[in-house]
Structure formats: structure tokens, C-alpha cells
N, CA, C and O atoms as CSV, one atom per row, in Angstrom:
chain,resi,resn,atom,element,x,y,z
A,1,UNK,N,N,75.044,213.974,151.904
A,1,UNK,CA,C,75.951,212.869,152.070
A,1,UNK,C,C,75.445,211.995,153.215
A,1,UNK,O,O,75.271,212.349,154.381
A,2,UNK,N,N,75.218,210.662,152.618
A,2,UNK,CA,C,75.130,209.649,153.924
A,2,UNK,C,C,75.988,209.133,154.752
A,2,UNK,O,O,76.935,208.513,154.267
A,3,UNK,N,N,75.899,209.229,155.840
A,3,UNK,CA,C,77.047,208.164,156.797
A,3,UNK,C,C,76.379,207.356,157.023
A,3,UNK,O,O,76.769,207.068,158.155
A,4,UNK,N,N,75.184,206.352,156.694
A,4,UNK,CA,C,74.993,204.872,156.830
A,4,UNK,C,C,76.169,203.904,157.343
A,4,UNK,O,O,77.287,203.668,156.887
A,5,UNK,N,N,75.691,203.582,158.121
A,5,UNK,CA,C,76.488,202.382,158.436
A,5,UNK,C,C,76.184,201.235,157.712
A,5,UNK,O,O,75.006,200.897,157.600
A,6,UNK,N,N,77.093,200.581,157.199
A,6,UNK,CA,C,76.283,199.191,156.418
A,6,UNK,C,C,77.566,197.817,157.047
A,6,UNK,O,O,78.740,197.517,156.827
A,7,UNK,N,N,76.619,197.416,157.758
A,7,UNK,CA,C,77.531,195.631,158.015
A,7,UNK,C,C,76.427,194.903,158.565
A,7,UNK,O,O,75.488,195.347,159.225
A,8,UNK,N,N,76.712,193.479,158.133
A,8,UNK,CA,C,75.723,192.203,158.330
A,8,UNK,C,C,75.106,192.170,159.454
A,8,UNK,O,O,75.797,192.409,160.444
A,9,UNK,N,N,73.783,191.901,159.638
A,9,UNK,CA,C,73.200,192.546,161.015
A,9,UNK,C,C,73.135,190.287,161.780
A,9,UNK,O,O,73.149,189.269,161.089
A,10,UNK,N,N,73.092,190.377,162.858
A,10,UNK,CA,C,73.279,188.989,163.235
A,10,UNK,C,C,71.639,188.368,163.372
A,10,UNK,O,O,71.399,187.403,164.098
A,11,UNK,N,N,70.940,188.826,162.848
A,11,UNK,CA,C,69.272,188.356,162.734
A,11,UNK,C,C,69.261,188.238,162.022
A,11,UNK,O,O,70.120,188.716,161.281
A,12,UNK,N,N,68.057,187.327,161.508
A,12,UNK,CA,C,67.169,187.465,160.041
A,12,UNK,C,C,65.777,187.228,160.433
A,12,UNK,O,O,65.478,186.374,161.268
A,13,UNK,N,N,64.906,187.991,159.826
A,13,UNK,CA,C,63.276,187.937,159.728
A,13,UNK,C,C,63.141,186.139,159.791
A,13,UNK,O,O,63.899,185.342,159.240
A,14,UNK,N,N,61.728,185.775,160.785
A,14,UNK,CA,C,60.915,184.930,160.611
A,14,UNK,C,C,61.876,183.576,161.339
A,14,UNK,O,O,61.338,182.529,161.700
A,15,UNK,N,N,63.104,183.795,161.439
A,15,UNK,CA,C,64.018,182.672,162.530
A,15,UNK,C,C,63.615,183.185,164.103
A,15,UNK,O,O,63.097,184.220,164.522
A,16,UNK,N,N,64.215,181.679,164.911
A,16,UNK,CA,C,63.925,182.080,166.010
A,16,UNK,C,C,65.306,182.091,166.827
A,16,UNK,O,O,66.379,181.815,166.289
A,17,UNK,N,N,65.188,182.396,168.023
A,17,UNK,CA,C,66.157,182.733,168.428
A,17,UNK,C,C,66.064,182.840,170.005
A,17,UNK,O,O,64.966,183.310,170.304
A,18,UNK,N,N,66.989,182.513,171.323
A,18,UNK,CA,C,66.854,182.307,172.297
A,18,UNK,C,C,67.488,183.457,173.385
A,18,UNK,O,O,68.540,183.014,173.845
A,19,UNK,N,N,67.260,184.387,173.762
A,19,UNK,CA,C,67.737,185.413,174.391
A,19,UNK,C,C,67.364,185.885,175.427
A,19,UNK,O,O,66.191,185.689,175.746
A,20,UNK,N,N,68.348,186.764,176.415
A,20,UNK,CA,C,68.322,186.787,177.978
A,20,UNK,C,C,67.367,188.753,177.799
A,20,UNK,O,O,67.583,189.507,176.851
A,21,UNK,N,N,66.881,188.915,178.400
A,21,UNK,CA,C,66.569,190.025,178.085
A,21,UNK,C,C,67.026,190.709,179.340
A,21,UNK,O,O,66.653,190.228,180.410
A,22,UNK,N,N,67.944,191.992,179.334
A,22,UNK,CA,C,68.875,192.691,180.017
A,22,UNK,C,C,68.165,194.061,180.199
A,22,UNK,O,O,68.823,194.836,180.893
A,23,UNK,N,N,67.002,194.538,179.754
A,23,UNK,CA,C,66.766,195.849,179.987
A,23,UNK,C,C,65.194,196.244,179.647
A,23,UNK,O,O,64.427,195.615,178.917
A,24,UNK,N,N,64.957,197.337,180.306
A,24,UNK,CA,C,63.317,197.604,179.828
A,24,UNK,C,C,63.183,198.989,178.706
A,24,UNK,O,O,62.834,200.009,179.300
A,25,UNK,N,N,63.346,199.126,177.596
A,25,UNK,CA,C,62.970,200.531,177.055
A,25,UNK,C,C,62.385,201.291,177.223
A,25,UNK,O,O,61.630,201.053,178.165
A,26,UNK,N,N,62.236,202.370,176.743
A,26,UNK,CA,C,61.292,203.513,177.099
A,26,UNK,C,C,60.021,203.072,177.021
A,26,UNK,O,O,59.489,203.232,178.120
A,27,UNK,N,N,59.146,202.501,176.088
A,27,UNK,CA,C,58.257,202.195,175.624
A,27,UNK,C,C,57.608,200.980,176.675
A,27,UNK,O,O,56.401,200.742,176.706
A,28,UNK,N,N,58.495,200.348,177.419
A,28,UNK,CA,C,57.954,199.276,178.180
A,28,UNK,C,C,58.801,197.646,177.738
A,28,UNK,O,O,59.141,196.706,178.456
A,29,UNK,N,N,58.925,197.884,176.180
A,29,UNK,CA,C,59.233,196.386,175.963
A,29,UNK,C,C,60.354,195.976,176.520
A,29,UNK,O,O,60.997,196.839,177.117
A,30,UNK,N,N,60.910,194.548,176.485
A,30,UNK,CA,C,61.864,193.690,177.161
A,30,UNK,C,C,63.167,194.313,175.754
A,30,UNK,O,O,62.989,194.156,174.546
A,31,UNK,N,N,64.062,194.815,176.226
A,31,UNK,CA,C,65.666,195.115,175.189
A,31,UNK,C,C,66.589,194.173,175.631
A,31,UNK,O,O,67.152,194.328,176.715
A,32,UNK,N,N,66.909,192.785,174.599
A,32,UNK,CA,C,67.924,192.057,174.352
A,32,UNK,C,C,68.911,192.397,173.141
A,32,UNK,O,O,68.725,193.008,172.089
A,33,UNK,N,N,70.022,191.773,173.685
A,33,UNK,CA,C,71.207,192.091,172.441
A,33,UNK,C,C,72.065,190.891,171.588
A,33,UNK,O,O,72.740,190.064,172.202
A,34,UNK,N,N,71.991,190.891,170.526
A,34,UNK,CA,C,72.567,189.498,169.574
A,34,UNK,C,C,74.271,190.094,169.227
A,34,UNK,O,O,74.193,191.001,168.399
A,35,UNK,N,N,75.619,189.839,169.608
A,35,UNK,CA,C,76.581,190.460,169.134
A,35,UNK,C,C,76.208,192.123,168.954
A,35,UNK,O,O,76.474,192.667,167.882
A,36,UNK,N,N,75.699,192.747,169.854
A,36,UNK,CA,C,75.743,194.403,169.865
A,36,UNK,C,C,73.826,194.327,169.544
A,36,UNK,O,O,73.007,194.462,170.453
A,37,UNK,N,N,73.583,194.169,168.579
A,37,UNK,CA,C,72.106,194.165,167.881
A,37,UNK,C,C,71.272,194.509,168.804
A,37,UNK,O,O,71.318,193.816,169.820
A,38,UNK,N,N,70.305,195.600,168.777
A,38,UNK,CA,C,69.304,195.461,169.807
A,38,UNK,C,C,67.534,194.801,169.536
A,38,UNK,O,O,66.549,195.344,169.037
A,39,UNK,N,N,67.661,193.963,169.892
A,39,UNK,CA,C,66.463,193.546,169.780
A,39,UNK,C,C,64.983,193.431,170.974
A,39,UNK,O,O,64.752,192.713,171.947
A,40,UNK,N,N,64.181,194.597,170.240
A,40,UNK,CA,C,62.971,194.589,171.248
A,40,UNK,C,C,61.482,193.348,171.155
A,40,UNK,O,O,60.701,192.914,170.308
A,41,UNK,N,N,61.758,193.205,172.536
A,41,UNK,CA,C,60.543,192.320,172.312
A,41,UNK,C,C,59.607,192.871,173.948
A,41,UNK,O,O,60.053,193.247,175.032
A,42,UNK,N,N,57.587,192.604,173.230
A,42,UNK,CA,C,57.068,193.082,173.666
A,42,UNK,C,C,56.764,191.774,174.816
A,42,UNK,O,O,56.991,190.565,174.788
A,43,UNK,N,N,56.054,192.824,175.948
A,43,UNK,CA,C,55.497,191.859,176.936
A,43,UNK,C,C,56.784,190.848,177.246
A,43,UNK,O,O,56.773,189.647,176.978
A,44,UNK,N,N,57.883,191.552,177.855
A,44,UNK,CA,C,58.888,190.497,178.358
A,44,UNK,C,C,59.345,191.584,179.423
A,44,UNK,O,O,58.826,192.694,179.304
A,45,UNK,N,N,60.471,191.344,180.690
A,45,UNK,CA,C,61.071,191.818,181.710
A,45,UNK,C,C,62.278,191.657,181.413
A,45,UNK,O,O,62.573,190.898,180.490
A,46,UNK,N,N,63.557,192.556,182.361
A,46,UNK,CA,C,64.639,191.877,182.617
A,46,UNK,C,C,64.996,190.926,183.415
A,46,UNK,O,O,64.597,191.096,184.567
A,47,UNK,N,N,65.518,190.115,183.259
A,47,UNK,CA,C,65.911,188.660,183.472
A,47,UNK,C,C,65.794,187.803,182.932
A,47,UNK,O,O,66.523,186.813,182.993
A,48,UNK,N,N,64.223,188.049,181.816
A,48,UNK,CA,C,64.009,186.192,181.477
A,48,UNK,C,C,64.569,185.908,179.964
A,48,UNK,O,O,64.895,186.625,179.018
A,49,UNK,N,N,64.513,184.482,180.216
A,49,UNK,CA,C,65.190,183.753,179.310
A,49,UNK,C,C,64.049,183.441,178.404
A,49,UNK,O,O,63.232,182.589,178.754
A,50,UNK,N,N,63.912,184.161,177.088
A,50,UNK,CA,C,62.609,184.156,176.426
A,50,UNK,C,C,63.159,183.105,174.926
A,50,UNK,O,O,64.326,183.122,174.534
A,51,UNK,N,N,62.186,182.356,174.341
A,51,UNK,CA,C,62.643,182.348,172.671
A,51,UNK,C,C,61.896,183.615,172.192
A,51,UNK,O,O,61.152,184.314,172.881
A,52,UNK,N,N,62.201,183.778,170.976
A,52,UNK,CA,C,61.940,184.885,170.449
A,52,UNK,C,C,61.582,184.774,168.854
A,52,UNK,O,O,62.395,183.913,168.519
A,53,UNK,N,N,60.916,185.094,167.759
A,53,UNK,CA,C,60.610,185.050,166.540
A,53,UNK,C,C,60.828,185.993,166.182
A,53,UNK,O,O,59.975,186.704,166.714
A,54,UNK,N,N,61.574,186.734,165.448
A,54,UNK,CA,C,62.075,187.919,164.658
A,54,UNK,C,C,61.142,188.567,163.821
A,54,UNK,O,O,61.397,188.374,162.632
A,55,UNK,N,N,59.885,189.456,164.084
A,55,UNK,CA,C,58.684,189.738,162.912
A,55,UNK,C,C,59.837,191.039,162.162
A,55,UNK,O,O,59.894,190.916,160.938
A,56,UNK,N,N,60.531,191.968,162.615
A,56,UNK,CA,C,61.171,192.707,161.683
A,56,UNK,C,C,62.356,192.820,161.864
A,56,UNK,O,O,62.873,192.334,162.869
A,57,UNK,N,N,63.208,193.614,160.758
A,57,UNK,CA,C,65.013,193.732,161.051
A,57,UNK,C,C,65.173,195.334,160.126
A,57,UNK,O,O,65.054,195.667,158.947
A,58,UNK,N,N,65.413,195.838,161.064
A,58,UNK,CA,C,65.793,197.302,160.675
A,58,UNK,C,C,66.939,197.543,160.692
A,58,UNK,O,O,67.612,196.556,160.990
A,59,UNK,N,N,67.800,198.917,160.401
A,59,UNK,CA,C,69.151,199.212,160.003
A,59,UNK,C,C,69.893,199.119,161.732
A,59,UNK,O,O,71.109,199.051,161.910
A,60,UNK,N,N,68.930,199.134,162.791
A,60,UNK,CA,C,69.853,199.613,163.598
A,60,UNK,C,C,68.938,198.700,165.271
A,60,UNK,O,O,69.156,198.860,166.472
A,61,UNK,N,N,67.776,197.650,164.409
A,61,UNK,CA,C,67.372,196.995,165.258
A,61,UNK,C,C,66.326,196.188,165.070
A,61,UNK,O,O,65.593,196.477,164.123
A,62,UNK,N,N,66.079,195.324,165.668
A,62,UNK,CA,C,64.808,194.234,165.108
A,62,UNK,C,C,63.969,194.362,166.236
A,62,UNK,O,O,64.228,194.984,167.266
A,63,UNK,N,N,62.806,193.642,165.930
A,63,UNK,CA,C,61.540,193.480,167.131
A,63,UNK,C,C,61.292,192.593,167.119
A,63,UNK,O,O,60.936,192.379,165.961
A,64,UNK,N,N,61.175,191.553,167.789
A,64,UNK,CA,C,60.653,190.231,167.522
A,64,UNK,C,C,59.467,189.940,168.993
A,64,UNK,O,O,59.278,190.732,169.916
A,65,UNK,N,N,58.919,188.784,168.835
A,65,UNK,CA,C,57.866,188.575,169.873
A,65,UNK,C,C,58.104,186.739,170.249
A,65,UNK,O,O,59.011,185.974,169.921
A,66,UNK,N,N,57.039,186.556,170.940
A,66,UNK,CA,C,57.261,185.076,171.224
A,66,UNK,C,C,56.477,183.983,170.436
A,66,UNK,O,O,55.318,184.140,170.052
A,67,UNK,N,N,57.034,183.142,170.285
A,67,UNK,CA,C,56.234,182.728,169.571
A,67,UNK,C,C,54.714,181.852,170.224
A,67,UNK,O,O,54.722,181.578,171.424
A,68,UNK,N,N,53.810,181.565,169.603
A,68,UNK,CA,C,52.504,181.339,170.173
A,68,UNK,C,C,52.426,179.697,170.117
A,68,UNK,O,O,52.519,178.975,169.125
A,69,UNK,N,N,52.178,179.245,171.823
A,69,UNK,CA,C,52.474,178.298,172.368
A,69,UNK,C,C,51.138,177.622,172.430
A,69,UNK,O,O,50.210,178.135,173.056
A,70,UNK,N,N,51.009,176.391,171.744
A,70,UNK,CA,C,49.461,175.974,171.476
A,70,UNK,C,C,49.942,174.405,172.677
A,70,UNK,O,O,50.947,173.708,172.826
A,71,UNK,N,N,48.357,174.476,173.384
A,71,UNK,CA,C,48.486,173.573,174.473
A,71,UNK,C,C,48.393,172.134,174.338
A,71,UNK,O,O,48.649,171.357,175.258
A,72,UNK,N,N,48.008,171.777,173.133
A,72,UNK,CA,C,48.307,170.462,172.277
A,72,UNK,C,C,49.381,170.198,172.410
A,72,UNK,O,O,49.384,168.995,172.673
A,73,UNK,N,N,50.519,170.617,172.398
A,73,UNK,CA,C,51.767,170.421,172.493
A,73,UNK,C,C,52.382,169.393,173.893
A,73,UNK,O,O,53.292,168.632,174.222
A,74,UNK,N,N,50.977,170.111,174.425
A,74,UNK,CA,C,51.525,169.317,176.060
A,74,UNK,C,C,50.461,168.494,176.830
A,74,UNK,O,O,50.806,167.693,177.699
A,75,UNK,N,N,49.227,168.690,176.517
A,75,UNK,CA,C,48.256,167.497,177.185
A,75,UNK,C,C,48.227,165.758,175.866
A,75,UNK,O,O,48.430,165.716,174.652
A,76,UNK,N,N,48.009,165.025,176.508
A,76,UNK,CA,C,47.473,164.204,175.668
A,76,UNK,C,C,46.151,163.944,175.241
A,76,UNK,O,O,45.266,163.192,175.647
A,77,UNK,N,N,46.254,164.849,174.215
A,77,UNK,CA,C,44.462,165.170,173.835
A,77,UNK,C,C,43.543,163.475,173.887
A,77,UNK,O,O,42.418,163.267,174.342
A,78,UNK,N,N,44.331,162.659,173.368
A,78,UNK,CA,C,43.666,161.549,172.990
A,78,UNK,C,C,43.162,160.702,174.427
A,78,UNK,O,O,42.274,159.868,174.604
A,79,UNK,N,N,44.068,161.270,175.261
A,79,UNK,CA,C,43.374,160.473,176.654
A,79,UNK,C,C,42.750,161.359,177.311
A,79,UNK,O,O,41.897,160.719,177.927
A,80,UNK,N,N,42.664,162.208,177.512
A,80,UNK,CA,C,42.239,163.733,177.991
A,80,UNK,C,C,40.471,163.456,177.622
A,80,UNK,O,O,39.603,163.635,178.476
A,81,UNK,N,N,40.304,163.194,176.812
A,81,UNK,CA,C,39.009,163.192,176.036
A,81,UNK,C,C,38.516,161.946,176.193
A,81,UNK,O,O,37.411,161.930,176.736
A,82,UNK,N,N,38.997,160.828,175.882
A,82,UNK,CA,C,38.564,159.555,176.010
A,82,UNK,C,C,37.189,159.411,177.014
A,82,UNK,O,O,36.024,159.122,176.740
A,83,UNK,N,N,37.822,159.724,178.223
A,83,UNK,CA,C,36.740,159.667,179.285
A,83,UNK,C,C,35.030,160.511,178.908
A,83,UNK,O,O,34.020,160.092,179.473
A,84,UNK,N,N,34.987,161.309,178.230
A,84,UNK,CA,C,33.649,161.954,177.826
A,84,UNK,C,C,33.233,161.738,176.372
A,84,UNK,O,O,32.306,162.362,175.856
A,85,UNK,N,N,33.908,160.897,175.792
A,85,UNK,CA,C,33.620,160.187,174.360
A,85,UNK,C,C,32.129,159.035,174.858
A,85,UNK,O,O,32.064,158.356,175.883
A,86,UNK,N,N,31.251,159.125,173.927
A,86,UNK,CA,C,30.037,158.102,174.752
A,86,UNK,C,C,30.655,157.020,174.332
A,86,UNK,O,O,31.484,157.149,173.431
A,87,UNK,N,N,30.368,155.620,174.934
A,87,UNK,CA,C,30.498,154.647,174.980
A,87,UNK,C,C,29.825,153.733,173.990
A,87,UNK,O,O,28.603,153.871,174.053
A,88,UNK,N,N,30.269,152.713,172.962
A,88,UNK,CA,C,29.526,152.426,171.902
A,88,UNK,C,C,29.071,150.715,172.565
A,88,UNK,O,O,28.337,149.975,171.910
């Protein structure tokens, strides 16, 4: 006989999501919580205020990581470069 618990878990795979991380697990990773949910994410501390990408969702917890921050986002490549473009 199973005692499964079954109710709607407050994650879903591959969304992102913005969370305080409150604890360190055994394992090392950063343990945040969504409405009860525990969600581990690697390479984080307690205190910080991380986003987060959900890679899995299990019966009793998800793992998610950060998502990967490309530096295009923040220089202006087009002037950045200008200066070592040869001169026509």
C-alpha cells in the first residue's frame, strides 16, 4: 500500500523563478522554498537573492540552477570593437 502524497507542486520544469536562499544542505547546495517546496540549487549560499531555472521537479523537490549570463547582454559590442576595426 502506498501513502504517496499527491498535490500540485508550485514549480514547473524549464520556468524561471526568483528566490531567497535560506539554507545550505548536506551536500553543499544553496536550499530555497516556493509555498513549502524545497528547491536545491547548486553553487549558491544563504542569503542571496538568486534567479533560478528549474532543470528538474520531483515528488518531494526540484533542483534548479542559474541561469547562464552571456556578457553581450551588457557591453556595447558595437562600440567596444569599433576602435580595433581597421580603418577603410
Amino acid at each position: 500500500m502506498s501513502f504517496e502524497r499527491s498535490f500540485n507542486k508550485p514549480v514547473e520544469e524549464g520556468k524561471e523563478y526568483e528566490l531567497d536562499i535560506k539554507e545550505t544542505s548536506r551536500r553543499g547546495d544553496g536550499v530555497a522554498r516556493i509555498e513549502g517546496f524545497v528547491v536545491f540549487v547548486p553553487q549558491t549560499k544563504p542569503g542571496e537573492h538568486v534567479k533560478v531555472r528549474i532543470n528538474s521537479v520531483g515528488p518531494r523537490f526540484a533542483i534548479g540552477s542559474r541561469p547562464v549570463v552571456t556578457w553581450e547582454r551588457f557591453l556595447p559590442v558595437p562600440l567596444f570593437f569599433d576602435a580595433y576595426l581597421p580603418k577603410a
